[in-house]
Wavefront OBJ file of the C-alpha trace (Angstrom):
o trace
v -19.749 6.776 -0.840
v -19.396 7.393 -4.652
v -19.552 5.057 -7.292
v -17.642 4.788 -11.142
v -17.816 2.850 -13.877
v -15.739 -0.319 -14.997
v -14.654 -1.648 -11.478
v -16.565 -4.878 -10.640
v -14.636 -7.962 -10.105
v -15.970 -9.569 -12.922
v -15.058 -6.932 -15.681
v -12.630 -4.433 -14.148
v -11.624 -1.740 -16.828
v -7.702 -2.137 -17.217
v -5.679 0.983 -18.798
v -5.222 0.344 -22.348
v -1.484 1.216 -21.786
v -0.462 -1.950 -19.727
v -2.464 -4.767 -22.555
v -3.552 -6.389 -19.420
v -6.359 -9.025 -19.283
v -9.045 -9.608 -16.791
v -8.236 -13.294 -14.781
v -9.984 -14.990 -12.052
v -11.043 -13.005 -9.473
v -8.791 -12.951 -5.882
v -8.444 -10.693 -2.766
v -4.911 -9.708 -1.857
v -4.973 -9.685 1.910
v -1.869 -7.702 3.161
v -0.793 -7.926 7.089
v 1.776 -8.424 9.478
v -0.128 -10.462 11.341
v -0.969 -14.349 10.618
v -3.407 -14.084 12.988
v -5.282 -11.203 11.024
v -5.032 -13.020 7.976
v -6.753 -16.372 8.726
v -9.314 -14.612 10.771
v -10.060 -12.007 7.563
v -9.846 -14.779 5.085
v -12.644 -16.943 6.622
v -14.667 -13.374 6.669
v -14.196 -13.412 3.070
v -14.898 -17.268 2.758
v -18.946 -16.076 4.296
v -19.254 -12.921 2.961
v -17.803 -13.118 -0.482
v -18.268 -16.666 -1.968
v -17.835 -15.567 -5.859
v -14.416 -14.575 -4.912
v -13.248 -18.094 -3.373
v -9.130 -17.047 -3.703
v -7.267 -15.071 -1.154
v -3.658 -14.296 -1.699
v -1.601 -13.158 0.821
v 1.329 -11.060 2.145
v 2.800 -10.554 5.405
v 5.170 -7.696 4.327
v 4.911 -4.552 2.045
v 7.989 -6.061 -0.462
v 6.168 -9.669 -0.886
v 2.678 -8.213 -1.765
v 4.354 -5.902 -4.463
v 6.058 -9.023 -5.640
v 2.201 -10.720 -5.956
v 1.050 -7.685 -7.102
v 3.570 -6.823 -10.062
v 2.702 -10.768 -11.561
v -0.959 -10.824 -10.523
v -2.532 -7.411 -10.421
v -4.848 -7.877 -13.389
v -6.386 -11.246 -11.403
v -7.019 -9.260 -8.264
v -10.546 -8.158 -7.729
v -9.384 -5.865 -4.361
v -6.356 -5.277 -2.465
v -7.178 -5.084 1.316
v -3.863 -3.623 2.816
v -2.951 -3.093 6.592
v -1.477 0.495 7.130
v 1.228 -0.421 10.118
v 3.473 -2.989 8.423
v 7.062 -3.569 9.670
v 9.643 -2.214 6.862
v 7.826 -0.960 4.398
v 4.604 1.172 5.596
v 1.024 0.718 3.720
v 1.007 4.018 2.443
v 4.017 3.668 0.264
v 3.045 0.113 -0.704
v -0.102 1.828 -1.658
v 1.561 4.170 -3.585
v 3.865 1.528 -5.589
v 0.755 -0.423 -6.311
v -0.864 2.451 -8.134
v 1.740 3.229 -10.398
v 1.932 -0.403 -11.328
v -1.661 -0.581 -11.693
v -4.695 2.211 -12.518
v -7.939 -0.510 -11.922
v -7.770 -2.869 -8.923
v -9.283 -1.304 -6.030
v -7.138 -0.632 -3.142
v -8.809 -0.487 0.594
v -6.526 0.207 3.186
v -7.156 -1.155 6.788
v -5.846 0.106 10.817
v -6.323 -0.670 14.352
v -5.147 3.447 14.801
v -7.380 6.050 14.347
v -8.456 6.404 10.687
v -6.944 10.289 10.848
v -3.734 9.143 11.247
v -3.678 7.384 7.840
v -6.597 8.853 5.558
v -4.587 11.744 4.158
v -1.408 10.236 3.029
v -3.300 6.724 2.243
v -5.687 8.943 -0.330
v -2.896 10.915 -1.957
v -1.059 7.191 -2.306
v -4.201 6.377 -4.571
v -6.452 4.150 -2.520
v -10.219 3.609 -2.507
v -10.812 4.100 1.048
v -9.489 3.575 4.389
v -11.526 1.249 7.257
v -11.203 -0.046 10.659
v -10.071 -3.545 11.668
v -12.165 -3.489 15.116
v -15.424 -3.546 13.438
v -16.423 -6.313 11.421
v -19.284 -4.900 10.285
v -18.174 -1.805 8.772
v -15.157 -4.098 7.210
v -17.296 -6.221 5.601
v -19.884 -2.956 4.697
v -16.320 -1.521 2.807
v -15.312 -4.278 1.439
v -18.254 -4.934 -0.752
v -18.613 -1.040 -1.758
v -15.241 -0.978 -2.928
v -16.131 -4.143 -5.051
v -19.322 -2.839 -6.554
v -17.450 0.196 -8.118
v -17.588 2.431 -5.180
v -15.213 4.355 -3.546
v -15.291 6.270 -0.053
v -15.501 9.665 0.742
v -12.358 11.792 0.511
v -10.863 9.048 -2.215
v -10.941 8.657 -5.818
v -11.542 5.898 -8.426
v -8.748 3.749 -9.464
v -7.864 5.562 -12.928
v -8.192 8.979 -11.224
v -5.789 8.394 -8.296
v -3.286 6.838 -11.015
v -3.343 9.605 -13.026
v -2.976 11.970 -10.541
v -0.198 9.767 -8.599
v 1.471 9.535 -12.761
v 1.929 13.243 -12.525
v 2.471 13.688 -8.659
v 5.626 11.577 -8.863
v 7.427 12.902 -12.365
v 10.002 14.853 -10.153
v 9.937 12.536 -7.295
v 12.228 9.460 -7.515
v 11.367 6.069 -5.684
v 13.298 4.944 -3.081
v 15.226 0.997 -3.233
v 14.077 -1.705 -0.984
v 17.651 -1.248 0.852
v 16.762 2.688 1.136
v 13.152 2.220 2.612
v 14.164 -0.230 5.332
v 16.866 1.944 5.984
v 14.668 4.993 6.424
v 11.877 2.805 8.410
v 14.520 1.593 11.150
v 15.646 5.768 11.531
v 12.231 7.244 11.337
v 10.424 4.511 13.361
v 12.830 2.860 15.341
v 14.919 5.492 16.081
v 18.291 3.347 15.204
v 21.376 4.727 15.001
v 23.937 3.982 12.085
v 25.689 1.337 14.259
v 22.122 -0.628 15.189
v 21.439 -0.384 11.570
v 24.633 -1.681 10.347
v 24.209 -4.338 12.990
v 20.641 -5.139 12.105
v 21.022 -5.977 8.346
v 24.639 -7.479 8.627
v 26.272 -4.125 6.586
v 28.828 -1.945 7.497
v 28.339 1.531 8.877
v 29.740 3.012 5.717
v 27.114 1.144 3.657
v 24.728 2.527 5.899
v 25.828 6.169 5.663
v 26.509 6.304 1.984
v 22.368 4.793 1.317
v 21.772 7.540 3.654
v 23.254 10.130 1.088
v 21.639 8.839 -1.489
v 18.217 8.668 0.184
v 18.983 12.452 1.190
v 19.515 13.533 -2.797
v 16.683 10.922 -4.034
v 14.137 12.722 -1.562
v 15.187 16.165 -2.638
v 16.531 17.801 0.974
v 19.555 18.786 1.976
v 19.785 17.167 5.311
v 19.454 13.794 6.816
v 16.972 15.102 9.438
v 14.788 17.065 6.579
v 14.723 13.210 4.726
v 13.560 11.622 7.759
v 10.396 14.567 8.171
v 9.880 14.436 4.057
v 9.715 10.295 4.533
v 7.513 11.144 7.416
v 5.189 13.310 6.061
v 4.439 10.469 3.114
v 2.688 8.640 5.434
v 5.152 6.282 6.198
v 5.577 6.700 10.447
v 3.934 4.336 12.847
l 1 2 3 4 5 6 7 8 9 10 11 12 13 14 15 16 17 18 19 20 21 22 23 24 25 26 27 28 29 30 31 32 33 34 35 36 37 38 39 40 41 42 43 44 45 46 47 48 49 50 51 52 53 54 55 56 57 58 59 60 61 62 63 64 65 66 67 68 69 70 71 72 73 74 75 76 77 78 79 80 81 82 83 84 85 86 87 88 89 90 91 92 93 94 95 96 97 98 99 100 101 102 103 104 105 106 107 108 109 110 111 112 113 114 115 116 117 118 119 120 121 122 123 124 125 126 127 128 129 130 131 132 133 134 135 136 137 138 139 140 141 142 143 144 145 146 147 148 149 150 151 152 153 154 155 156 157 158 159 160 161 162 163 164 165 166 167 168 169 170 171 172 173 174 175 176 177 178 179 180 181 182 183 184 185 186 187 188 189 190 191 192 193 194 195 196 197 198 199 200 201 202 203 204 205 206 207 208 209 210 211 212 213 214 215 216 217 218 219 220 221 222 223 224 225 226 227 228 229 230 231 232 233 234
């Protein structure tokens, strides 16, 4: 556990660039499951009183949308790694380049291995079980004090380094990422895609060019490895 300056909920440090201003403070609780939510929301009810406001998200695209018009009220992002569509990493990711000050923790019910590379070069402050309520709530409250976890960085750091990571690397569209996520992880074919979000298979070839130029490769099935390899399989 290491700890920086400028990061409690109370007075987070904000980069100069974005003229943001500190609100009240909230959680952002992000999860696929309703379930997960109510049961981690009266967690935070006991073990976080000050806080009082949780916000949340069942989907990667609606917490960037609470994100982009909230992030300077947000105290700490808590964000589940295995969401359908859009994975946690890459929400992650898009959060930290909107953002270089709210704590991000990332959360799994897989082994933390599986996610604490990709999750830490996405520019989060740690990564922690769901099974263990103990070691949630033991997170939780580090990240909130100004601490971050071992093999992560503070806020500013991680945007910094995620500013000059992604220069050369373009950002793929809503439309692209759900594409890639029902290849990659559901193992669709152009037909079942086409079929699944009421396009045509054209549509869905012609994204898949474009997602094969934005990602830099030359082939469909190096795209699909590259998308992989960000962290964003199941």
């Amino acid at each position: 556990m290491y700890c920086g300056r400028g990061m409690f909920p109370g007075g987070k440090e904000r980069c100069t660039m974005t003229g943001k201003t500190v609100g009240g403070p909230k959680i952002l609780l992000v999860d696929d499951d309703k379930i997960v939510i109510e049961a981690l929301t009266d967690l935070f009810k006991r073990i976080l009183p000050a806080v009082g406001i949780v916000d949340s998200a069942t989907s990667g695209v609606e917490a960037l949308e609470l994100f982009a018009s909230n992030a300077d009220q947000y105290a700490l992002v808590l964000l589940d790694m295995s969401l359908e569509g859009m994975q946690g990493p890459e929400v992650c990711r898009r959060m930290r380049l909107m953002d270089c000050s709210t704590p991000i923790l990332g959360m799994t019910s897989f082994s933390l291995n599986r996610y604490r590379v990709p999750l830490a070069a996405a520019g989060a402050q740690g990564l922690v079980g769901k099974g263990d309520e103990t070691q949630l709530e033991q997170a939780v409250s580090r990240v909130l004090s100004g601490c971050f976890l071992p093999g992560f960085e503070t806020p500013m750091a991680a945007y910094a380094k995620l500013k000059c990571d992604t220069q050369a690397e373009s950002t793929l569209t809503n439309m692209q990422e759900t594409i890639m996520n029902l290849c990659a992880n559901e193992y669709l074919t152009d037909g079942e895609i086409a079929e699944r979000l009421g396009i045509s298979i054209a549509t869905v070839r012609k994204h898949m060019q474009n997602i094969v130029k934005r990602l830099n490769c030359r082939t469909q099935r190096q795209a699909i490895i590259t998308w992989l390899k960000r962290g964003n399989g199941r």
